[in-house]
C-alpha positions as a LaTeX table, in Angstrom:
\begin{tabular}{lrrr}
\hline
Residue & $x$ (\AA) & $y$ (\AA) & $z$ (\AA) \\
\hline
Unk1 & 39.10 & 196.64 & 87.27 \\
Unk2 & 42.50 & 196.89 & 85.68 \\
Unk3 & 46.03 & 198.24 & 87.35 \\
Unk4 & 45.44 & 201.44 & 84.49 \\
Unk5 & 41.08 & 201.69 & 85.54 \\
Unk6 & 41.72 & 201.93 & 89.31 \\
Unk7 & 44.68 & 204.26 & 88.88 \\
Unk8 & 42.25 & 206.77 & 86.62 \\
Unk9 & 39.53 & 205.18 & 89.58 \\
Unk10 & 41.61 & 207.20 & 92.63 \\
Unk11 & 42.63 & 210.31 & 90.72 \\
Unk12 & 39.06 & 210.69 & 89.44 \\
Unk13 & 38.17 & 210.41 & 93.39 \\
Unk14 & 40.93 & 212.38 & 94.38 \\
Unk15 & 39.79 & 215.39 & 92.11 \\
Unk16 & 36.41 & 215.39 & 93.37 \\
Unk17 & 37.99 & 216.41 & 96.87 \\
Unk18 & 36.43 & 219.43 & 97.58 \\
Unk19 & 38.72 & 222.51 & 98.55 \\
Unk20 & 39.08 & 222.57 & 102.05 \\
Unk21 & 38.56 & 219.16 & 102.63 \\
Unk22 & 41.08 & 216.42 & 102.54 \\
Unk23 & 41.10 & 212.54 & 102.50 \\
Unk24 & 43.14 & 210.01 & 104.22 \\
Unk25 & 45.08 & 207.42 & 101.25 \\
Unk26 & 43.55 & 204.94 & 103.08 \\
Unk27 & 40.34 & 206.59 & 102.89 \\
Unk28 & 40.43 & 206.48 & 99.18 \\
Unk29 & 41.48 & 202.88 & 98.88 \\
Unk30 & 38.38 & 201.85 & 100.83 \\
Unk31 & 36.65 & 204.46 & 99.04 \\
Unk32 & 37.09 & 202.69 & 96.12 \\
Unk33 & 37.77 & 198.55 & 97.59 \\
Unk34 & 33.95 & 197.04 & 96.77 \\
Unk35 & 34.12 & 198.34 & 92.95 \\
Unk36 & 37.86 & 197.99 & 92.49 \\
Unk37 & 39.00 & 194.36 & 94.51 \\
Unk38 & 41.75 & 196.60 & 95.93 \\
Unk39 & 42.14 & 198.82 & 99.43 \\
Unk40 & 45.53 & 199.11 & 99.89 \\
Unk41 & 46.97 & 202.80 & 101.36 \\
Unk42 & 49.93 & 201.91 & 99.89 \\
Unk43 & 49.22 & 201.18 & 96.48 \\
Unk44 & 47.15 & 204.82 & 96.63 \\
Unk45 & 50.24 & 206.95 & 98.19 \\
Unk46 & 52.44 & 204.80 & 95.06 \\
Unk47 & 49.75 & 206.20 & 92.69 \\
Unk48 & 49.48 & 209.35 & 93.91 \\
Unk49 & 53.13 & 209.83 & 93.70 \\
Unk50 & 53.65 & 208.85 & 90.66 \\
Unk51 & 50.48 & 210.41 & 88.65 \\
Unk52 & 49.11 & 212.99 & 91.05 \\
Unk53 & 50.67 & 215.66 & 89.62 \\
Unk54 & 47.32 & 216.76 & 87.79 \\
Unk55 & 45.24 & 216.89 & 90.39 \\
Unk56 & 44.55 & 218.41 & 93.96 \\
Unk57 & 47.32 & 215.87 & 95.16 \\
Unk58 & 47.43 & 218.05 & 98.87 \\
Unk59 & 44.34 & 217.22 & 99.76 \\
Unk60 & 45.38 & 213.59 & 100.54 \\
Unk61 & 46.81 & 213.02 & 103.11 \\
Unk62 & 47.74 & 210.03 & 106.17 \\
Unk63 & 45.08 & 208.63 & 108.50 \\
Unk64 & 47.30 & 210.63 & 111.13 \\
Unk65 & 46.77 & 214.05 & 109.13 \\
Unk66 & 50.25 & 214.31 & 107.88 \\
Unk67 & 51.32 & 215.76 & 104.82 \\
Unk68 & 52.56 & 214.07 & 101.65 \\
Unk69 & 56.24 & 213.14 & 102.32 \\
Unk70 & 58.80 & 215.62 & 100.43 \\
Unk71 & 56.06 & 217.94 & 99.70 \\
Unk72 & 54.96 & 219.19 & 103.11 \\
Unk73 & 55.51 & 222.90 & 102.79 \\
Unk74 & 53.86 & 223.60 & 99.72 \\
Unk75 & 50.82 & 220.89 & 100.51 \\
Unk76 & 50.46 & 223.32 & 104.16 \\
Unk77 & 50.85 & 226.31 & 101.58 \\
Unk78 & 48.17 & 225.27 & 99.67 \\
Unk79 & 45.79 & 223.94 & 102.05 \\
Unk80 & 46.24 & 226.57 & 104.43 \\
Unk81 & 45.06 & 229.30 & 101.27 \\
Unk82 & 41.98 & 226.47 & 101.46 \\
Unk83 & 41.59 & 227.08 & 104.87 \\
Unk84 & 42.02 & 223.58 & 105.94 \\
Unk85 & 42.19 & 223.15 & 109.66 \\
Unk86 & 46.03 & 222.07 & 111.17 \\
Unk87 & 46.84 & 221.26 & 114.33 \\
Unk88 & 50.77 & 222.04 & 114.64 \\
Unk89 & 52.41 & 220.10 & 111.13 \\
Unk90 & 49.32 & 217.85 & 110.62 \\
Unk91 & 46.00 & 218.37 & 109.14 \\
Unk92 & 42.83 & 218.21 & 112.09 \\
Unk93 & 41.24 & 215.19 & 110.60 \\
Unk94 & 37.97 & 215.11 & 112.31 \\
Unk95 & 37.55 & 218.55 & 111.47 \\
Unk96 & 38.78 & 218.20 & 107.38 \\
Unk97 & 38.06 & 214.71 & 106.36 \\
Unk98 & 35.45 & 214.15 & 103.17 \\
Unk99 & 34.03 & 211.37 & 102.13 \\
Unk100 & 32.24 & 210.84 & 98.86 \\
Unk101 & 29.21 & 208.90 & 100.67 \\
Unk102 & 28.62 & 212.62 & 101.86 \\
Unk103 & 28.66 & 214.28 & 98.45 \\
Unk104 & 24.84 & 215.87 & 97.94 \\
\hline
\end{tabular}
């Protein structure tokens, strides 16, 4: 898979997030490590800032539930109109995380 394929690879993923549901960047880089060669969080988060304007890009989030750094009140804006659950600042993992292995 090329730098350009497994960029289109995590915002495809990253759109199929369902509302009220969130994943963890490191959730998506493992997500997508066996068909991509890559699972790196950082590399994700780098992606996601930089092209993850188009999709749902508050719905990803750290493996500690917090929000997407510089954009934290309008990510808990929007994911609180999703009826995500938070626990004080950060998103309740156990209680929001998707996985595409789930997807019926």
């Amino acid at each position: 898979m090329t730098p350009d394929e497994y960029v289109e690879a995590v915002l495809d993923l990253v759109e199929r997030i369902p509302e009220g549901r969130v994943m963890s960047y490191g959730g998506v880089a493992d997500a997508l490590a066996e068909r991509s060669g890559r699972a790196s969080a950082r590399l994700v988060g780098n992606i996601m800032a930089r092209h993850g304007g188009s999709v749902p890009w508050h719905r990803v989030v750290t493996s500690a539930g917090r929000l997407p750094p510089g954009h934290e009140r309008e990510a808990r804006a929007r994911l609180r109109a999703e009826g995500v659950p938070l626990r004080g600042e950060r998103v309740d993992i156990a209680a929001a995380a998707w996985s595409p292995d789930r997807e019926g």
